[in-house]
N, C-alpha and C positions, 0 to 999 in steps of 0.2 A: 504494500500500500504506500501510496507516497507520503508526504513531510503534510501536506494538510488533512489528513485522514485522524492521527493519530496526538496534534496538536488540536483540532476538536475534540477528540475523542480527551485526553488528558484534561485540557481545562474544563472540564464537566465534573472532575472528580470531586466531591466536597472539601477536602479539604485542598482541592487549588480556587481560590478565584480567581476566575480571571473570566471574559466571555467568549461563550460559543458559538454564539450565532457571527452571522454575517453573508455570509458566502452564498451567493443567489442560483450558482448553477456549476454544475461539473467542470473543473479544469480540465483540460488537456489532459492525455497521459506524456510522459517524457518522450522524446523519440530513442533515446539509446536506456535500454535497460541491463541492469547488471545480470550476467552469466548465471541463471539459475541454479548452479551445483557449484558458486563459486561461495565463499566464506570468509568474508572479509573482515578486516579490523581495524582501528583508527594507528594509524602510523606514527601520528604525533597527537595528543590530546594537551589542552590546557584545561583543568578545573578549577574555579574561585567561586568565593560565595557572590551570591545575587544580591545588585544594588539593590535595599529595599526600596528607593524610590524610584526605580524604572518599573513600567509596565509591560516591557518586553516581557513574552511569554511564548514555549510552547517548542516543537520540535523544525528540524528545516535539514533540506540534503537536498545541495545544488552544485551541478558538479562534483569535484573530489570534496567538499565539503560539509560537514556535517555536525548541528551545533545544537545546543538544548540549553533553552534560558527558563529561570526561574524554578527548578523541577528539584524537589523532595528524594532524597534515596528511597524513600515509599514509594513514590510515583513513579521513579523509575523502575522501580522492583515489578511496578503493576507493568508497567508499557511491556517490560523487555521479557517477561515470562506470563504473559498473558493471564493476569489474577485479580479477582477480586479483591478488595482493600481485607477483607473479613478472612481472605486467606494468606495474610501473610500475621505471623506472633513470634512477639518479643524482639520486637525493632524498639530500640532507644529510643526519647523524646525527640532529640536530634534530628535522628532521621526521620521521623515525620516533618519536624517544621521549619529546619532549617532550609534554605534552596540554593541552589547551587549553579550556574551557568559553564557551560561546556562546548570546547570548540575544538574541532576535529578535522585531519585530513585522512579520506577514505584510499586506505592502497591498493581499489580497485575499481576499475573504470566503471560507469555506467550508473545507473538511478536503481539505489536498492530494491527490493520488493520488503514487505514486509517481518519477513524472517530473516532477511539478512539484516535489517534495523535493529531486530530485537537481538539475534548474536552481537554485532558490535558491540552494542549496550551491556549483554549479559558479560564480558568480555570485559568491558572499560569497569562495570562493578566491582570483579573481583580481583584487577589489578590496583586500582586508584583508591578503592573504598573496603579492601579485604572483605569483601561480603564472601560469607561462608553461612550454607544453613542444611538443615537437614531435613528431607521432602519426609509428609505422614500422609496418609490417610485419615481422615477424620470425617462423621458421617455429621454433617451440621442442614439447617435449613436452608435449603435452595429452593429458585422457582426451575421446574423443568419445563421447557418448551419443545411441546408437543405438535400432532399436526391437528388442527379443530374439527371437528364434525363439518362433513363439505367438503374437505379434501383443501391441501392449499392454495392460495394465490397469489401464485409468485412469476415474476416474469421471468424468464430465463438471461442470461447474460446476452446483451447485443455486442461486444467483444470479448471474449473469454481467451484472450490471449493478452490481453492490455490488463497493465497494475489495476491492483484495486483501487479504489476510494470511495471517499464520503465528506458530505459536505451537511449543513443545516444556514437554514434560514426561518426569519421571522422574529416573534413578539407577543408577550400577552397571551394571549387562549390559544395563537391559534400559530404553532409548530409545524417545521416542515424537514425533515432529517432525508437524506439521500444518499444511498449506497449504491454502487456500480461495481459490476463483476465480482463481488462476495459470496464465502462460501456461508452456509449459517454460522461456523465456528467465527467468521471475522465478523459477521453480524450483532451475535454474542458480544465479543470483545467491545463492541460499541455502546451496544445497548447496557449489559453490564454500568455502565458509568452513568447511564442516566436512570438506574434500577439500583440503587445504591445499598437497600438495605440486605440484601442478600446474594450469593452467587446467581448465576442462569449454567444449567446444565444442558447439553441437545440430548434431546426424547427422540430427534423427530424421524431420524435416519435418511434424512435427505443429504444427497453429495454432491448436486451442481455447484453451478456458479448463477447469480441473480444480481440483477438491478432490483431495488428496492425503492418507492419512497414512501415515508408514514406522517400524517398527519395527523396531529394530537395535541391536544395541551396540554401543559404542565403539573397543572394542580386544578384537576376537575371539581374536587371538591368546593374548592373557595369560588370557582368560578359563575359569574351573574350574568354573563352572554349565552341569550338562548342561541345564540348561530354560533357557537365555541366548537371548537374539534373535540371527540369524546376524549379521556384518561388512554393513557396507553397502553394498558392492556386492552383496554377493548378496543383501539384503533390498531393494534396487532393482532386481534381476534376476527374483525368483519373488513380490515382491509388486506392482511399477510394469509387468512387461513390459517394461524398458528395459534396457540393458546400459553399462557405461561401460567402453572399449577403449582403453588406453595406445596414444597414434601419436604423431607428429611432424605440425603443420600451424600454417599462417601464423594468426599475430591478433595482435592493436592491441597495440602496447605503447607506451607513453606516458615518452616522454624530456623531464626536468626542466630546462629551461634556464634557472629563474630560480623559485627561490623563498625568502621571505623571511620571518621575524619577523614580526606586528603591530606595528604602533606604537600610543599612546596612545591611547583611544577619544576 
């Protein structure tokens, strides 16, 4: 996915503010993308802590470059290993609230795809920040997202060779999120961040690739616009064909046995 997929998707997470919206329609994809089976890693990195009075925020890879302003060892823990906040324990204060800015040359040609973002990342953690943990099992409350009664409604990828992404637009009741060429699992990872209180599991055993977009708003509850878009699970139930069902069931959760500060570049 590219550098604005996951810079929406991040500043969504509660504990970053920053805003998500903006962005009215799908960028471009890159024309040269990185070698799918290559593995790349930042060549040179600098990390310092985040001015707090800049509002710079959010991820970017343009060219050999590759940079992440404002971002929590939390948050990166969530980006670079696809987790929800609820499964990562025994992270320091620190690493939740401190933020950090990072600036990177990639030693490999081309526009990452997604998994090669989150190796770098996983990569730069555990040299820069000695992050070390150890993965459990643990059966906690998730919503599993199933396929609905009616079968889904998803449209299928109009390029299923082009990066992912996603973008949101809009205000007030009435939300507009857009995903292109995702599988459910990258959909998940979106959604996940504006579903905060608990993980999203896939029920649904679907494999394609899909264009997505869902229209919702944010807090149905408070909301006094009879022409408001519904809450979103029910605008992922009558507009996706998918249902998300609160249950209890096992997934990764990610125990911090070591992590630390940077030191000096």
């Amino acid at each position: 996915m590219n550098r604005r997929l996951y810079s929406s998707l991040l500043a969504a997470i509660p504990f970053i503010a920053l805003p998500v919206y903006g962005q009215t329609k799908p960028p471009a994809s890159p024309a040269v993308t990185m070698a799918r089976d290559a593995h790349p890693s930042l060549l040179v990195a600098t990390v310092k802590p985040h001015d707090p009075e800049s509002n710079r925020g959010g991820f970017d890879a343009v060219g050999d470059r590759f940079t992440v302003y404002g971002r929590s060892v939390f948050a990166l823990m969530s980006f670079a290993y696809s987790l929800h906040p609820k499964e990562i324990v025994g992270a320091p204060d620190w690493a939740k609230n401190d933020r950090w800015d990072i600036e990177g040359k990639i030693d490999t040609p081309g526009q990452p795809d997604l998994h090669q973002m989150q190796e770098m990342l996983q990569k730069l953690l555990a040299d820069r920040f000695q992050l070390h943990f150890t993965r459990e099992k643990r059966e906690l409350p998730v919503y599993a997202i199933r396929i609905a009664k009616g079968g889904p409604k998803l449209t299928p990828a109009a390029h299923p060779d082009a990066l992912a992404n996603q973008g949101a637009s809009g205000s007030g009741p009435d939300l507009t999120q857009w995903y292109t060429n995702v599988s459910i699992g990258d959909f998940i990872l979106g959604m996940q961040f504006f579903i905060p209180d608990r993980p999203i599991v896939d029920q649904t055993g679907l494999t394609g690739k899909y264009d997505i977009r869902l229209h919702y708003t944010p807090d149905e509850a408070r909301s006094t616009d009879a022409n408001a878009q519904p809450g979103i699970f029910t605008a992922i139930q009558d507009q996706l064909g998918l249902k998300l069902e609160p249950v209890k069931a096992p997934v990764d959760v990610f125990v911090i046995d070591r992590v630390e500060r940077p030191g000096e570049n």
